[in-house]
ROROKOL-727441 format. One record per residue (C-alpha): y negated, x negated, z negated; residue in three letters. Coordinates in steps of 0.05 Angstrom, whole numbers, padded with zeros to 5 digits, always signed. Layout:
BEGIN
YXZALA;...
END
This chain:
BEGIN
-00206+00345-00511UNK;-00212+00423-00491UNK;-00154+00461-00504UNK;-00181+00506-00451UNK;-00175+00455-00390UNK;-00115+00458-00348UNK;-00100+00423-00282UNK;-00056+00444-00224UNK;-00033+00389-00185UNK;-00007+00398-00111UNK;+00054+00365-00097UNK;+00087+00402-00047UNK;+00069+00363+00029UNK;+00111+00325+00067UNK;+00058+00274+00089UNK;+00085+00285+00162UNK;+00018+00230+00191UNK;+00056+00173+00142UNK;+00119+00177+00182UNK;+00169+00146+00179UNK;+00148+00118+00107UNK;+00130+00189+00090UNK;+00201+00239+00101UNK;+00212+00306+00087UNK;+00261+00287+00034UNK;+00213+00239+00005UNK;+00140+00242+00021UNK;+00087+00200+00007UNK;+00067+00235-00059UNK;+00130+00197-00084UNK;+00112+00132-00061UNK;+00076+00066-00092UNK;+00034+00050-00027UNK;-00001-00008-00054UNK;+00050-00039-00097UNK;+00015-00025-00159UNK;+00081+00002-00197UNK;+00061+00075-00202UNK;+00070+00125-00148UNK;+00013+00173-00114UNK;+00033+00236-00168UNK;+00038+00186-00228UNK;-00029+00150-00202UNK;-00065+00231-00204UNK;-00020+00256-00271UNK;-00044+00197-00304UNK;-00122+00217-00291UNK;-00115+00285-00309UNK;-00095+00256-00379UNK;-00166+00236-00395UNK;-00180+00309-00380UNK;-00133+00364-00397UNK;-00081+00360-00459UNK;-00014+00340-00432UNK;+00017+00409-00433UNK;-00032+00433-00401UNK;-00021+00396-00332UNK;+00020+00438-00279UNK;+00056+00409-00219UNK;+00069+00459-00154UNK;+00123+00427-00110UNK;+00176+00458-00055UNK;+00240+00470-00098UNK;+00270+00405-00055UNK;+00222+00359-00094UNK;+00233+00386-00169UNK;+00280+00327-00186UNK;+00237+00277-00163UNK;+00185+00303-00198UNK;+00217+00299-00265UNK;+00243+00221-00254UNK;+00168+00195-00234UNK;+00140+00247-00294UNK;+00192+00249-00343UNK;+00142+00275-00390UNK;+00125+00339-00350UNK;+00168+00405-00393UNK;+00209+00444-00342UNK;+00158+00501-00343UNK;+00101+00456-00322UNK;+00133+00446-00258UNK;+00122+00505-00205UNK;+00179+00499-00161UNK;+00163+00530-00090UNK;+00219+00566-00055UNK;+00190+00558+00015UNK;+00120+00534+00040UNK;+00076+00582+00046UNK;+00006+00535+00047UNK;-00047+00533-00011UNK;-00065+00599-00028UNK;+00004+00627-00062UNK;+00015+00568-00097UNK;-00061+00570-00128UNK;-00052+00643-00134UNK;+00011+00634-00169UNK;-00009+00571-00209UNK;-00071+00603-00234UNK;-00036+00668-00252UNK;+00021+00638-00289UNK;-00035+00599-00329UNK;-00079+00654-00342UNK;-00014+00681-00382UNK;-00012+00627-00426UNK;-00094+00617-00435UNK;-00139+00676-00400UNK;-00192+00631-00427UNK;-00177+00576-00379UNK;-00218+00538-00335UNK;-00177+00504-00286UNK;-00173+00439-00243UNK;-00137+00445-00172UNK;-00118+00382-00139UNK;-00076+00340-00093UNK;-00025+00298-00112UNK;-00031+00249-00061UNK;-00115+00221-00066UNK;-00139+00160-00085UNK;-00203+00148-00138UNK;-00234+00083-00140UNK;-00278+00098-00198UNK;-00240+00137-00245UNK;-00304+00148-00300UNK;-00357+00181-00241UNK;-00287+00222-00227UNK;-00281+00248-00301UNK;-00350+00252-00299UNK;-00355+00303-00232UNK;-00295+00333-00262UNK;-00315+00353-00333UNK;-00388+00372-00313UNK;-00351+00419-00272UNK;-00302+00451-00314UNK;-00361+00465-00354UNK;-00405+00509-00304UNK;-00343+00537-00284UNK;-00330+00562-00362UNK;-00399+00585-00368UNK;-00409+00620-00290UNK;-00367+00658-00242UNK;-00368+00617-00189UNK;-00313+00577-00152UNK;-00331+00501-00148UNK;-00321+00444-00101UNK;-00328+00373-00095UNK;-00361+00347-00039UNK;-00358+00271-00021UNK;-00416+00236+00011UNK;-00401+00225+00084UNK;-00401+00149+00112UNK;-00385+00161+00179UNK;-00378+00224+00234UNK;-00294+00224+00213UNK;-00256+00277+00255UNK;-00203+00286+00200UNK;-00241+00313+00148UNK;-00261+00377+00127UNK;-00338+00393+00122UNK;-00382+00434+00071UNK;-00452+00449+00087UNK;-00499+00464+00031UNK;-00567+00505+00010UNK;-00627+00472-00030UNK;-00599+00538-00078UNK;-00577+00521-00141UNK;-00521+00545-00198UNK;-00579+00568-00251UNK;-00546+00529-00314UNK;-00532+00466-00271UNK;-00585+00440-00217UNK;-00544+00397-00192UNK;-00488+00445-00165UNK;-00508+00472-00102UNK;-00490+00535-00072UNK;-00444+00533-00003UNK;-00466+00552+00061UNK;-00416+00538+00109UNK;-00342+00515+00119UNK;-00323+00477+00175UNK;-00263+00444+00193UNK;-00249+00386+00224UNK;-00295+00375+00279UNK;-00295+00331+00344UNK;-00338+00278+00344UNK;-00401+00297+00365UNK;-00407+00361+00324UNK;-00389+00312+00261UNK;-00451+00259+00281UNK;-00489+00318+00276UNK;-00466+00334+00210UNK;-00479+00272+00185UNK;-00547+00265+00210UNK;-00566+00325+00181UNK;-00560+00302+00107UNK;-00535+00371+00083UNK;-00460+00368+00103UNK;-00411+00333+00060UNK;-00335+00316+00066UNK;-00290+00369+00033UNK;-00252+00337-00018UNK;-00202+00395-00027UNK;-00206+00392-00103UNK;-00229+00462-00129UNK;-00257+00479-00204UNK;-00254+00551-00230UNK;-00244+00596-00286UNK;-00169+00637-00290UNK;-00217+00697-00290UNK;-00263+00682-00226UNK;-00206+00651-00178UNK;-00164+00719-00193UNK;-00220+00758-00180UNK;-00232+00719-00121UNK;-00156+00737-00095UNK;-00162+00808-00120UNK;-00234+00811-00071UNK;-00210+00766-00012UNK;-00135+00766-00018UNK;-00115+00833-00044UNK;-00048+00839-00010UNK;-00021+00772-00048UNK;-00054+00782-00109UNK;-00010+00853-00121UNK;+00043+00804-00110UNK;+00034+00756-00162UNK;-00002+00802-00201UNK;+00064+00844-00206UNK;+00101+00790-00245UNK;+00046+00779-00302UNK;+00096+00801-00356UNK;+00150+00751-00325UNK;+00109+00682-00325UNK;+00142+00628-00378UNK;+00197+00666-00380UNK;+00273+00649-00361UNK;+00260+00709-00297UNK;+00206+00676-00270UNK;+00252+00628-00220UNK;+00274+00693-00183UNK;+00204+00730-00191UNK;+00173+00668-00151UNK;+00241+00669-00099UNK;+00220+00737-00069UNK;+00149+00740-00082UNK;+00145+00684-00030UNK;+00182+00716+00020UNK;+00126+00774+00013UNK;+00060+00720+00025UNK;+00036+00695+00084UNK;+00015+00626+00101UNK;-00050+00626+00091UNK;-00101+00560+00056UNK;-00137+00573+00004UNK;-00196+00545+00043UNK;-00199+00597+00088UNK;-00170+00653+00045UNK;-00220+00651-00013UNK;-00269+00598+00002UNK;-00296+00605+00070UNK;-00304+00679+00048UNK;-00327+00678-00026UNK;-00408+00687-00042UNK;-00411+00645-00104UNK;-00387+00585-00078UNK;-00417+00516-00098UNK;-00417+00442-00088UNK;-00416+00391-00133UNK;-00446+00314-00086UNK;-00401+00259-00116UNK;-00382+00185-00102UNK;-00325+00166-00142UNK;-00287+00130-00088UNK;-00247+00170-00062UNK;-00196+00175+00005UNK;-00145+00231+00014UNK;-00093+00182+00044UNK;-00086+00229+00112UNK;-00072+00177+00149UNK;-00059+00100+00165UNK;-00116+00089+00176UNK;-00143+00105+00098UNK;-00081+00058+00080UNK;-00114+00005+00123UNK;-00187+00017+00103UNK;-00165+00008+00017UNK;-00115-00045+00027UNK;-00131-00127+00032UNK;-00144-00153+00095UNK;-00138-00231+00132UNK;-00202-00259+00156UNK;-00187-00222+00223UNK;-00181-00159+00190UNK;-00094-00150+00196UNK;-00073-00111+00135UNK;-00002-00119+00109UNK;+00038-00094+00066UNK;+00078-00130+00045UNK;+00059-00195+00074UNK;+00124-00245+00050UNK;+00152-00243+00114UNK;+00102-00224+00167UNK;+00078-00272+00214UNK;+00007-00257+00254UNK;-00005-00295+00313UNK;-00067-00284+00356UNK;-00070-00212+00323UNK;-00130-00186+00295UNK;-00143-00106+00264UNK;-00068-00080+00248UNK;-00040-00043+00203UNK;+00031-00074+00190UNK;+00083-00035+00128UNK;+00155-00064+00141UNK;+00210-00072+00090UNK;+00191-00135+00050UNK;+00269-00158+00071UNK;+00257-00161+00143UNK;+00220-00224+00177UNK;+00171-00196+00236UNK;+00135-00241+00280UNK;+00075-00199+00314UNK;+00034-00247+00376UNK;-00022-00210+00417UNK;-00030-00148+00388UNK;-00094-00116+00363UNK;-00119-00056+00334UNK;-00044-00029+00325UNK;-00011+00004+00271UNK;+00064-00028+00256UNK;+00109+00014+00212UNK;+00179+00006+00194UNK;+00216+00050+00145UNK;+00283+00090+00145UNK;+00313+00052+00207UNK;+00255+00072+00252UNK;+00212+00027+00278UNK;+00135+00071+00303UNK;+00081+00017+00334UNK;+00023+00058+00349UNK;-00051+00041+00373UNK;-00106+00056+00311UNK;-00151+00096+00351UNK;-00082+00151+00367UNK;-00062+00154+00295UNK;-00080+00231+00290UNK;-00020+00246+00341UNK;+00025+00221+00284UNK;+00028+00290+00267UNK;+00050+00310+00343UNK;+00097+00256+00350UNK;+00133+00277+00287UNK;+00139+00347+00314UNK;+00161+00333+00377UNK;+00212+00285+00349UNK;+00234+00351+00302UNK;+00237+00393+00371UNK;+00289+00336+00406UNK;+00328+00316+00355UNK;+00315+00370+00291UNK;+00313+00335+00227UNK;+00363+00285+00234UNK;+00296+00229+00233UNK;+00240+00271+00202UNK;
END
């Protein structure tokens, strides 16, 4: 295994479009969705073993979530946990993920990832991975992995691509355009034009190129974390992090580094893969009846005349459900959401104006 790979998972969401399963003290990162005894992070540490050397696998969380972390990955060492005193999006915590490992390896090439996907087939995911991490060893370029669209979704991020290649590997293509999430007609034209893929939000570059990237497109934050190079690994490190946050602004590393960068490319996979955004990616990967109702669990849940839902109630609590159809059913946390499948992006909305009425008390 290369000493020089290192992976930096993000753990830091609050999965706000899984509410109520998904709450800000324990979001859906944390949870076992499928009942398969091992949580969304353990699910995505346990991958990154087949690619990087235990120690080198970093976690970035919000401070709140640091315990948690070590109970689900009580192998993780306190330093490989990047504890984030407020949120601040993706680009400070790659910036300070990728600075903190540069420290310890300026030879590293480095995996950035979220805590929270799914891969069907984990060898084509190695695969994509490691045949990444190599270009991105041998080139300066920032890499992305691009998933092969199946249908015009509105919730996903889009990467267009050139017939331009990365000259050591032909089959990494160089990026054209960002877009992101688009309404439904703008997406059917993506797909129909056969050079747009989904944006997979997994990113593969050197310690070298991804700082120079921030130094180029992000100058202001990278004088921040830059600043504390001498203070990575050690016990200061806590308080460096504390007030350099307070400096950044909330900004993705999308549209911070990517959408601006000129040696961008794509890598086309099909591993199997769903981000778990919403319900409705629950629903499509879980078991469903012959009239498509998918429920989890299903002890104690009676269907009647009820075809299409998406039912997750406490496996203690007996619910009868008669004449309801393409409806998503959730219980969790004493709160009870039934919502119709084709409004399961104002999840997001609901949650916030629940926030705005009541503050936190039920988010």
């Amino acid at each position: 295994m290369n000493k020089n790979n290192y992976a930096l998972i993000m753990a830091g969401g609050i999965g706000s479009r899984f509410w109520p399963v998904s709450r800000t003290e324990f979001p859906k990162q944390f949870i076992d969705f499928f009942g398969i005894g091992k949580t969304l992070i353990q699910s995505t540490y346990d991958r990154f073993l087949r690619i990087c050397p235990p120690e080198n696998i970093f976690i970035v969380t919000n401070e709140l979530y640091t315990s948690i972390i070590k109970e689900q990955l009580p192998n993780i060492a306190d330093n490989q946990i990047l504890a984030e005193p407020i949120m601040r999006n993706t680009a400070p915590c790659v910036a300070y993920g990728a600075m903190k490992i540069a420290e310890i390896n300026p030879d590293a090439t480095i995996v950035v990832a979220p805590s929270d996907h799914t891969i069907a087939n984990l060898d084509k995911f190695i695969a994509a991975i490691e045949q990444s991490l190599t270009a991105a060893a041998n080139n300066d370029c920032l890499i992305t992995l691009g998933i092969q669209p199946s249908r015009p979704d509105t919730g996903y991020g889009y990467i267009q691509y050139t017939e331009n290649t990365l000259p050591t590997d032909p089959k990494l293509y160089k990026v054209k355009l960002f877009t992101e999430k688009p309404n439904t007609d703008l997406a059917t034209s993506f797909i129909q034009s056969g050079d747009f893929l989904w944006n997979a939000g997994i990113f593969i570059w050197s310690a070298k190129s991804i700082n120079k990237a921030f130094e180029k497109h992000l100058p202001e934050m990278y004088d921040i974390f830059k600043s504390g190079q001498t203070i990575y690994n050690t016990s200061d490190e806590t308080a460096f992090i504390s007030n350099a946050y307070q400096q950044c602004t909330n900004i993705s590393i999308d549209f911070g580094i990517m959408e601006k960068a000129d040696n961008v490319y794509v890598l086309p996979a099909e591993f199997g893969w769903s981000d778990l955004g919403t319900w409705a990616s629950i629903y499509e990967m879980a078991e469903k009846d012959y009239v498509g109702n998918a429920v989890l669990p299903a002890d104690k849940v009676m269907m009647f005349n009820s075809s299409n839902c998406m039912v997750n109630v406490p496996d203690n609590k007996l619910v009868v459900l008669n004449g309801l159809h393409d409806y998503i059913v959730v219980e969790a946390n004493d709160i009870l959401m039934v919502c119709p499948r084709s409004e399961e992006q104002s999840v997001k909305q609901i949650v916030a104006d629940l926030k705005s009425k009541f503050g936190s008390k039920y988010i």
